[in-house]
C-alpha positions in Angstrom: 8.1 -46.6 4.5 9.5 -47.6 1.5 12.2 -50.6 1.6 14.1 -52.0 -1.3 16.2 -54.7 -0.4 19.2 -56.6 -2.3 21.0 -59.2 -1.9 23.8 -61.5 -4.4 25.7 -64.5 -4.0 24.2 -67.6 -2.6 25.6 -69.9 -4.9 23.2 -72.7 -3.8 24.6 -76.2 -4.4 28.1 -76.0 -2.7 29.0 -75.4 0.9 30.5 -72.1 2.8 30.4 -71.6 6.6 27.6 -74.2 6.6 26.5 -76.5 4.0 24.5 -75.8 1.1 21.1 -77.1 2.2 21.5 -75.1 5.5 22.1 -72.0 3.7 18.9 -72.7 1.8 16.7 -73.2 4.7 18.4 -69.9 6.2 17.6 -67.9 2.6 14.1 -69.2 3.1 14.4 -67.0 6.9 15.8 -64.6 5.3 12.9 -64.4 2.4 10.0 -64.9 5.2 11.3 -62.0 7.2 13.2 -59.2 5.4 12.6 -59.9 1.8 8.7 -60.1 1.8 8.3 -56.8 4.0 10.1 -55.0 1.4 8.6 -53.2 -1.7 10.9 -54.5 -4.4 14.2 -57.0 -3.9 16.7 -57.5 -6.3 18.7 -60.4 -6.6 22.4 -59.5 -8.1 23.7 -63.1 -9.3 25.4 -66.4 -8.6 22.4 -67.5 -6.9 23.4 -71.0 -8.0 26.4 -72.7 -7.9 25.6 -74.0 -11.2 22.5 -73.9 -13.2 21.3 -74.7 -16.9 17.7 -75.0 -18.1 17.3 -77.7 -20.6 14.0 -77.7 -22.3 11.6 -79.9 -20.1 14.0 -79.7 -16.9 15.9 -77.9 -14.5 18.5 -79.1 -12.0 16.9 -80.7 -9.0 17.2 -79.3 -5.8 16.6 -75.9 -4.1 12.4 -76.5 -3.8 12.5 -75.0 -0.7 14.2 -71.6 -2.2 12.0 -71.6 -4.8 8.8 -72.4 -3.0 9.8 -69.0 -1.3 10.4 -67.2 -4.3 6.4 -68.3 -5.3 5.2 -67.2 -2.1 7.5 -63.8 -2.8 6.5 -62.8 -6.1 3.1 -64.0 -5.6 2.7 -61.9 -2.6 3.0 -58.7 -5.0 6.8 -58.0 -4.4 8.5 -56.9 -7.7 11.9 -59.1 -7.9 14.5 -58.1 -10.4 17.1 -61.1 -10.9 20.8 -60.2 -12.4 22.0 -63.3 -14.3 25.4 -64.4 -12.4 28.6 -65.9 -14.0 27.6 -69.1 -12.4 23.9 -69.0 -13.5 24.6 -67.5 -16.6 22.1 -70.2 -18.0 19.3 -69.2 -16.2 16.5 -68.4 -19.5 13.1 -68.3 -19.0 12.4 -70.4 -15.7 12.0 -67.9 -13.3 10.4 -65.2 -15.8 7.6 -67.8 -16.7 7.2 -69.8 -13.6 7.9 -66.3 -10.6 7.2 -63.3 -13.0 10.5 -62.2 -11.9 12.5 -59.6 -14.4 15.6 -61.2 -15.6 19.0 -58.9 -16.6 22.3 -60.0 -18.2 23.7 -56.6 -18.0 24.2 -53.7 -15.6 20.9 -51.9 -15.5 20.2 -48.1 -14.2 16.7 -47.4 -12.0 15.7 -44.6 -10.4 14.5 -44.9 -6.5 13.5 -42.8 -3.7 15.3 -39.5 -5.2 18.4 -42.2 -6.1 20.3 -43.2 -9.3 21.6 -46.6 -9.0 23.5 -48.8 -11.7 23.0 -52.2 -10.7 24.5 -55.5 -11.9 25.7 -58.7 -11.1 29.9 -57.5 -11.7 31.3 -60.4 -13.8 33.2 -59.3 -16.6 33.7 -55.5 -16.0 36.7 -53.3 -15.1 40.3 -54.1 -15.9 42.4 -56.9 -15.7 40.9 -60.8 -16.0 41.2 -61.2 -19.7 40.9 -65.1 -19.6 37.7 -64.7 -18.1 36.0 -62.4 -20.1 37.1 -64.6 -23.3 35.5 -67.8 -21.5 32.6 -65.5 -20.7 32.3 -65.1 -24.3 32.0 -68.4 -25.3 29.7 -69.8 -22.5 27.4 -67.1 -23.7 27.4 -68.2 -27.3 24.6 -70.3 -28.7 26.8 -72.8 -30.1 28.2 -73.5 -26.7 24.3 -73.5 -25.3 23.4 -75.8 -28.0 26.1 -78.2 -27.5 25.4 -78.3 -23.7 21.7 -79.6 -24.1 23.4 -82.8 -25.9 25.2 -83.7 -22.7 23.1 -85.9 -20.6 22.5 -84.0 -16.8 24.2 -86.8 -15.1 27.5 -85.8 -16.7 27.0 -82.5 -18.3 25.8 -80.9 -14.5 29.0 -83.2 -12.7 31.4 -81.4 -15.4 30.0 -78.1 -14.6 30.4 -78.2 -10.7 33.8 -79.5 -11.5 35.2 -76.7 -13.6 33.1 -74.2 -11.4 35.0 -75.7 -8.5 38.5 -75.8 -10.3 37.6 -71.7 -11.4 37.4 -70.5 -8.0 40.5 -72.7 -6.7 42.6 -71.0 -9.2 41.2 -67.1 -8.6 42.7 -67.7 -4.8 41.3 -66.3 -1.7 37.9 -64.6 -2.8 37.8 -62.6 0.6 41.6 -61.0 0.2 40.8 -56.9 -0.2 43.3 -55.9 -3.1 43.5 -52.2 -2.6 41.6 -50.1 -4.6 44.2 -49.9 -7.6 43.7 -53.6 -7.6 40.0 -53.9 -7.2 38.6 -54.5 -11.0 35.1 -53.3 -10.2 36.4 -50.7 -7.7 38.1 -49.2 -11.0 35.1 -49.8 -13.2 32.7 -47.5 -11.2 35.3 -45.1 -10.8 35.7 -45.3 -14.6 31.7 -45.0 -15.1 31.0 -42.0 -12.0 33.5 -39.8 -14.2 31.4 -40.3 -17.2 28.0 -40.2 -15.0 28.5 -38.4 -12.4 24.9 -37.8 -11.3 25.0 -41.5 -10.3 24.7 -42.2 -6.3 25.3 -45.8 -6.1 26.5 -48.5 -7.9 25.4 -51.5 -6.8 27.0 -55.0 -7.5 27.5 -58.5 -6.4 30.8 -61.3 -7.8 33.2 -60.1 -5.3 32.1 -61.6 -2.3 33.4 -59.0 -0.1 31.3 -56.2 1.4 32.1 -52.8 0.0 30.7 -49.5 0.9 33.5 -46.6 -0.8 33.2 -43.2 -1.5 34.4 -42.4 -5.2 36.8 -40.4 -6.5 34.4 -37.6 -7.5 33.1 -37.1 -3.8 29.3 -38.1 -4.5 29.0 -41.5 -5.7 29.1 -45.1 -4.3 30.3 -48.4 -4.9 28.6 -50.6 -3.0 29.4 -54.6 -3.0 26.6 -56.5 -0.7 29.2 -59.7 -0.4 28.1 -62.9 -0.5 25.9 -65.6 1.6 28.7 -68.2 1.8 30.3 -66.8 4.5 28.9 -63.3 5.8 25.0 -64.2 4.9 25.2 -59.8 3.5 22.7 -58.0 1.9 21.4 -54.2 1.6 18.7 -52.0 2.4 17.8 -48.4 0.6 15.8 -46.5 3.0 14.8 -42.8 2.2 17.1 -43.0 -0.1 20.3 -44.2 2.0 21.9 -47.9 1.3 22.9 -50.0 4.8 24.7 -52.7 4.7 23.2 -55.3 7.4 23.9 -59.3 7.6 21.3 -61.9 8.5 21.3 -64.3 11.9 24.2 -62.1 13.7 27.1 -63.2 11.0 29.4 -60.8 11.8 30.1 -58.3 9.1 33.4 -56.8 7.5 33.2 -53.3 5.6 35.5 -52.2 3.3 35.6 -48.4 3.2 37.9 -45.6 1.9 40.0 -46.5 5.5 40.8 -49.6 5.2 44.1 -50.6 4.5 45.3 -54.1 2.9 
């Protein structure tokens, strides 16, 4: 039977419910005995915390997540990565070294009978206009090119910093707005009146787990969470997406009945 599995939001290189080499070690479980019986995974973004690719190097760290990747990929598994607002330097790394498929935009595929837009989720919807203007300029080449000037020692230190600083000052991450208040909530509201033959969309960015019936009665938003505190991910089976967590974590699901 045909499984396709996804999962979003590791954010290697800081610490959640358990520290960040721990969470590592579990992803590598995780990859061993979910990901590499499945047909095809896709990764939705913010796998690190931080990463930038200079030329001849990448950050140290994360062999173990890596070596899994290898043995993923290698294996024959098709992975499809989603480049995150944290990794938003990810380049050519994992496309040369894993022969994984890299995305910096929401993407639609067709599976098992299924139309599914899938992204990462930074950027979209209303609201957040700060954001989307730094967005902007970490994306430029000017801002790329000034980066690889800055010696790792500081330039990677700077970058946990502010990354650290961003997600102090966006509050508590796992607070359920309501759906007038949830930005990506709106945007596939926004996008299943304009394609409504669209059964799921599928994203990652807002950490909390999200399976809600739109507005037009037939399409999906689901949000697979995050691995910093429910360890979340998703499963399309004959054409139906479950939500499931990894090692017993329990799991919270936002649906069309819960209140806030």
């Amino acid at each position: 039977m045909e499984r396709i599995v996804f999962a979003s939001d590791f954010h290697l290189g800081i610490n959640g419910a358990v520290t960040s080499e721990e969470r590592e070690k579990l992803l590598v479980r995780w990859i061993e005995e979910v990901a590499m019986s499945a047909s095809e995974v896709f990764l939705l973004g913010d796998i690190f915390d931080f990463w930038f690719e200079y030329k001849k190097a990448i950050p140290k760290g994360f062999v173990r997540f890596q070596g899994a990747l290898a043995a993923l990929t290698d294996s024959g598994v098709p992975v499809h990565l989603f480049i995150g607002n944290h990794d938003m330097w990810i380049f050519d790394y994992f496309r040369e070294e894993f022969n994984i498929n890299l995305y910096r935009k929401p993407h639609i595929f067709e599976r098992q009978g299924r139309k599914l837009l899938i992204g990462h989720g930074d950027g979209l919807g209303p609201g957040d206009h700060t954001f989307k203007v730094i967005r902007r300029v970490f994306h430029s080449p000017a801002m790329i090119g000034l980066f690889r000037w800055v010696h790792p020692d500081f330039g990677i230190r700077v970058a946990h910093a502010w990354s650290n600083s961003s997600r102090a000052g966006h509050g508590d991450i796992y607070q359920y707005h309501g759906p007038s208040r949830e930005y990506l909530l709106s945007y596939c509201e926004e996008q299943s009146a304009l394609s409504p033959d669209i059964d799921y969309f599928v994203f990652g960015h807002r950490h909390l787990v999200f399976d809600y019936l739109l507005s037009n009665g037939h399409s999906r938003y689901i949000n697979i969470g995050d691995w910093l505190q429910f360890n979340s991910y998703a499963v399309l089976e004959q054409g139906d997406i479950h939500l499931r967590s990894y090692d017993n974590t329990p799991l919270r699901i936002i649906t069309n009945e819960t209140t806030f």
